[in-house]
BAFI-3210 file (N, C-alpha, C; in Angstrom, 3 decimals, decimal comma, padded with zeros to 6 digits):
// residues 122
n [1|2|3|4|5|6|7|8|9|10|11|12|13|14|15|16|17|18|19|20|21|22|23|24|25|26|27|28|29|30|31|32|33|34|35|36|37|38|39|40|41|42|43|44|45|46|47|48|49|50|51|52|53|54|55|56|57|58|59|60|61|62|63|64|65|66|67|68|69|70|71|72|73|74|75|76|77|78|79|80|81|82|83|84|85|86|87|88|89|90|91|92|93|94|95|96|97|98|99|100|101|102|103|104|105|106|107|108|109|110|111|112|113|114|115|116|117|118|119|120|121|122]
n.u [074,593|073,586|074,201|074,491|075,030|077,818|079,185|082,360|082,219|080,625|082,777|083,756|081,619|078,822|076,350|073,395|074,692|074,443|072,296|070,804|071,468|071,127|068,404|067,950|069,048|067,289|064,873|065,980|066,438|063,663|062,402|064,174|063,541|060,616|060,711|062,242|062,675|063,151|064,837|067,128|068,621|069,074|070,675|070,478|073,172|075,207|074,243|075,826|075,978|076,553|078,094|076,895|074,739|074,061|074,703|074,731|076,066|074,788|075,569|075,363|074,990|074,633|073,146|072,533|075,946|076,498|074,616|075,207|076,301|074,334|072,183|073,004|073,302|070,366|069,639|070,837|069,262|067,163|067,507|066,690|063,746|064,221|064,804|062,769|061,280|062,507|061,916|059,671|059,671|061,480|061,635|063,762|065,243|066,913|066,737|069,070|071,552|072,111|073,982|075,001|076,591|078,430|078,852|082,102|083,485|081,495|081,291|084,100|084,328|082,326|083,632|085,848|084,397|083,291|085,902|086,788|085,156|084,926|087,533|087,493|085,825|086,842]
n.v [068,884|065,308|063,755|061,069|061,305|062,077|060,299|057,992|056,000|056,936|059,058|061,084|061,187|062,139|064,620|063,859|060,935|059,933|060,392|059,267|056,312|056,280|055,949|053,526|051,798|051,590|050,522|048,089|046,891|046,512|045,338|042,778|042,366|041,749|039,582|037,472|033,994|034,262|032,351|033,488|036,740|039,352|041,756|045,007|046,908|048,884|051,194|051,670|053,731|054,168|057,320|057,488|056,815|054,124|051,155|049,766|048,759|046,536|046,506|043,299|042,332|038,973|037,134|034,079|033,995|031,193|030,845|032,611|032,451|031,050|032,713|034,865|033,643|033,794|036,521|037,012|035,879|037,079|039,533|040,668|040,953|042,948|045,179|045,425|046,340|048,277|050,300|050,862|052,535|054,401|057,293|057,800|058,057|056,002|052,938|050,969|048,582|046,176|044,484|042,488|042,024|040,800|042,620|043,017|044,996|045,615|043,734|042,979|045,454|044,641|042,413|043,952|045,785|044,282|042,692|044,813|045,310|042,923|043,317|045,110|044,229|043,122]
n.w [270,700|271,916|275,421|274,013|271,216|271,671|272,276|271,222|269,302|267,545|265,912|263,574|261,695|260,266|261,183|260,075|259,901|262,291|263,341|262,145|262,339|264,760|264,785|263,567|264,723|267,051|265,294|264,953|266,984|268,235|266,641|266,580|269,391|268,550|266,539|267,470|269,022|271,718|272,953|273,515|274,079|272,379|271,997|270,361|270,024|268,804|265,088|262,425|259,549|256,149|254,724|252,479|253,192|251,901|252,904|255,937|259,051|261,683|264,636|267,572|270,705|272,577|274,648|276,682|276,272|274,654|273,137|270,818|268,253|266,885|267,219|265,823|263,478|262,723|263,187|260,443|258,352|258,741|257,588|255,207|256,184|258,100|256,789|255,401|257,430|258,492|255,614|255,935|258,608|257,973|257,105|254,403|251,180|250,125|251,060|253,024|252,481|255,075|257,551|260,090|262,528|265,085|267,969|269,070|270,836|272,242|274,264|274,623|276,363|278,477|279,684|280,829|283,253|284,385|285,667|286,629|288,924|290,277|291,597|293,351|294,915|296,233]
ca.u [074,458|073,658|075,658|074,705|075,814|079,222|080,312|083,591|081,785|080,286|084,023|084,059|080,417|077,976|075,104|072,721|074,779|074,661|070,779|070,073|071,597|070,887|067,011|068,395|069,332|066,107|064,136|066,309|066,157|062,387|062,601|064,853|062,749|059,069|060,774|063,156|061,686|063,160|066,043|068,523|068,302|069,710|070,223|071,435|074,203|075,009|074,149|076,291|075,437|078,174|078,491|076,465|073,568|073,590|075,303|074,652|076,549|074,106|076,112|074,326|075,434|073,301|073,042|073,681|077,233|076,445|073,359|075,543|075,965|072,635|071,369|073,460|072,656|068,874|069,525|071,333|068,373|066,323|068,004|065,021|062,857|064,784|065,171|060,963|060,634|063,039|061,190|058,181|059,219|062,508|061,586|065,090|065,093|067,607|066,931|070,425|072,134|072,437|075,083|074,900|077,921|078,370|079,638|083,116|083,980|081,005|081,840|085,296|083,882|081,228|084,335|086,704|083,778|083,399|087,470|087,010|083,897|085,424|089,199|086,320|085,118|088,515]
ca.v [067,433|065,119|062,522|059,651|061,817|062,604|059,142|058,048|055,333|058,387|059,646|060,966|060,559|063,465|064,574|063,066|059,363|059,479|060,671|057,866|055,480|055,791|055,055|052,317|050,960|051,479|050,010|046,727|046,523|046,416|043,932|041,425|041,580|041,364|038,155|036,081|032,885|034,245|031,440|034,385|037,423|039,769|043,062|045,853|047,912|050,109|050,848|052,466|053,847|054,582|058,448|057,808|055,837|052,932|050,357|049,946|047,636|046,572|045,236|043,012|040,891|037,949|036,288|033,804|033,776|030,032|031,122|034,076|032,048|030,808|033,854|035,417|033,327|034,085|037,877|037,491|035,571|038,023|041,162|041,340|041,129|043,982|045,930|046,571|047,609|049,878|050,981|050,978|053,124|055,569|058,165|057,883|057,988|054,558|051,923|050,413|047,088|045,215|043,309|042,241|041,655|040,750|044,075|042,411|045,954|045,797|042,335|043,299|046,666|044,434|041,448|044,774|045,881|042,568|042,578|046,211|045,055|042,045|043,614|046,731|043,959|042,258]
ca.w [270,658|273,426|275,622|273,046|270,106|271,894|272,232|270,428|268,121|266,491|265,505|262,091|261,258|259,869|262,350|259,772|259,864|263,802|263,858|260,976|262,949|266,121|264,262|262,851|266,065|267,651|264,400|264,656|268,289|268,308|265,351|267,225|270,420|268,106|265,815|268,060|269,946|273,147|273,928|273,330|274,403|271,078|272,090|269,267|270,611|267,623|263,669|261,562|258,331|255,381|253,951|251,370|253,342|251,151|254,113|257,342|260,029|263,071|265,754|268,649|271,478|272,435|275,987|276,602|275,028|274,087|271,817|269,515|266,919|266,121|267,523|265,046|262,154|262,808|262,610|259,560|258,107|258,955|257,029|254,157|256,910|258,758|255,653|254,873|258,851|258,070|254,951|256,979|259,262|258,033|255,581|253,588|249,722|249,807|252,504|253,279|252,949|256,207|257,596|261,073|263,541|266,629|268,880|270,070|272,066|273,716|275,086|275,848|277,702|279,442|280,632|281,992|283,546|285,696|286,235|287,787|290,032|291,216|292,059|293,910|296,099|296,951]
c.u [074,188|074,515|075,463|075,296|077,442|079,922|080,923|083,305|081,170|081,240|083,863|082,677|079,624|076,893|074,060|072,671|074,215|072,558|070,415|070,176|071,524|068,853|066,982|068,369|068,175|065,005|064,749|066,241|064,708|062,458|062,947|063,796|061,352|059,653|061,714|062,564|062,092|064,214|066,904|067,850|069,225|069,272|071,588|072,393|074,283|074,627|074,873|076,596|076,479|077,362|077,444|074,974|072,929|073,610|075,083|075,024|075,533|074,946|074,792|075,789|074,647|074,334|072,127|074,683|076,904|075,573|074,547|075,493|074,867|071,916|071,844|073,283|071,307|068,716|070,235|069,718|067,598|066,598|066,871|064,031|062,978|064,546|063,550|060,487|061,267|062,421|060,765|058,464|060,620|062,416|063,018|064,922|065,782|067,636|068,193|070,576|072,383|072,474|075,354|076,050|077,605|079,557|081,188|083,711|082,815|081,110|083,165|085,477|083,205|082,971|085,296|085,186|083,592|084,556|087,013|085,877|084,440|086,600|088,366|086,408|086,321|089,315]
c.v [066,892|063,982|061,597|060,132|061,795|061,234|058,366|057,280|056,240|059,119|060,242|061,030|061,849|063,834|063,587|061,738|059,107|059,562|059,394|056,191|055,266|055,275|053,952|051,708|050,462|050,667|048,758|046,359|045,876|045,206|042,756|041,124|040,863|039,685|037,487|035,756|033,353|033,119|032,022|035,697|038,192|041,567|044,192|046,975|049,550|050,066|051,747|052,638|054,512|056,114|058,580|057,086|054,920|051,286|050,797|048,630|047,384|045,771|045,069|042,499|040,294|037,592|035,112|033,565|032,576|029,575|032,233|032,987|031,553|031,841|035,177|035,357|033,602|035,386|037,913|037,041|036,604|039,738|041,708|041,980|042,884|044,965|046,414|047,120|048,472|050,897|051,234|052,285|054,425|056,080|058,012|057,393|056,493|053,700|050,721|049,018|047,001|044,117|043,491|041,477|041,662|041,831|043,485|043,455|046,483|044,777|042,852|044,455|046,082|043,292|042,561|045,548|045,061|042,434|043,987|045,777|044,221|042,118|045,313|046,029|043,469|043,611]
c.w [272,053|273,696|274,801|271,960|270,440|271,843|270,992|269,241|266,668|265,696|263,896|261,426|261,465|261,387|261,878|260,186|261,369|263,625|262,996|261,507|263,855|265,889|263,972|264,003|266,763|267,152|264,736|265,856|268,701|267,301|265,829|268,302|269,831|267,441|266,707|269,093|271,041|273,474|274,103|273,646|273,189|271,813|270,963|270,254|269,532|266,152|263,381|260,276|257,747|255,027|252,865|251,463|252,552|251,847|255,669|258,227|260,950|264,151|267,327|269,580|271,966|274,482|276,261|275,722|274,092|272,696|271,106|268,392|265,969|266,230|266,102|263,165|262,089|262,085|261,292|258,634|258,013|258,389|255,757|254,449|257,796|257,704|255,309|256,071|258,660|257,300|255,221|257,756|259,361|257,221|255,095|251,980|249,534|251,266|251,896|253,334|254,294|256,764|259,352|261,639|264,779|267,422|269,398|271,353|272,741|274,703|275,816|277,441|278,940|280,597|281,520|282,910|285,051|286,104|287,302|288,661|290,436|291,735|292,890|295,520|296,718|297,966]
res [x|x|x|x|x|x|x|x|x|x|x|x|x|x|x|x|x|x|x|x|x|x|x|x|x|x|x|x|x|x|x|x|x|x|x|x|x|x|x|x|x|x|x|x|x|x|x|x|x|x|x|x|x|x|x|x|x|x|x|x|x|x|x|x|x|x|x|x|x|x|x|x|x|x|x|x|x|x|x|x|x|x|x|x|x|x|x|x|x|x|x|x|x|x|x|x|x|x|x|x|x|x|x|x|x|x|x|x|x|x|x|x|x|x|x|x|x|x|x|x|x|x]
***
């Protein structure tokens, strides 16, 4: 496996789910940057697809903070739309429900992040 496979979000999760979803990720990533006007910046963090690849979570986080929620309602909007690029472009016999969240532990990773850089420079 490699270092993106090894990390801990992966816990528990087949080789397939991780390889299916780290496509997933990449497919909705490209998606957000081709359809959103640009006042938000929407970037996908992770997807993760259930056991039985019928579900799939996409978490984002948006910048600025002040846009997530519209930025958020957009991408939900947009899950039909998400759902035939997928078809389009993931051989898989069942293209997956998706349900779009906002990442909260990559936010909290990104604010300790900024605590340890600014208690670096002090």
């Amino acid at each position: 496996m490699n270092h993106e496979t090894d990390n801990p979000d992966f816990a528990g999760q087949t080789e397939r789910q991780i390889k299916i979803g780290l496509t997933l990720r990449n497919i909705a990533q490209t998606f957000f940057q081709k359809e959103s006007s640009g006042t938000s910046l929407i970037t996908v963090t992770k997807a993760n697809i259930s056991r039985d690849l019928k579900n799939t979570d996409i978490y984002i986080t948006v910048l600025p903070k002040s846009k997530e929620d519209h930025a958020l309602a957009f991408a939900k909007r947009m899950r039909t739309d998400l759902r035939t690029e997928i078809k389009k472009k993931l051989q898989i016999r069942t293209i997956p429900n998706v349900e779009i969240k906002i990442d909260e532990g990559e936010i909290a990773r990104q604010m300790m992040d900024s605590v340890l850089r600014r208690t670096k420079e002090n």
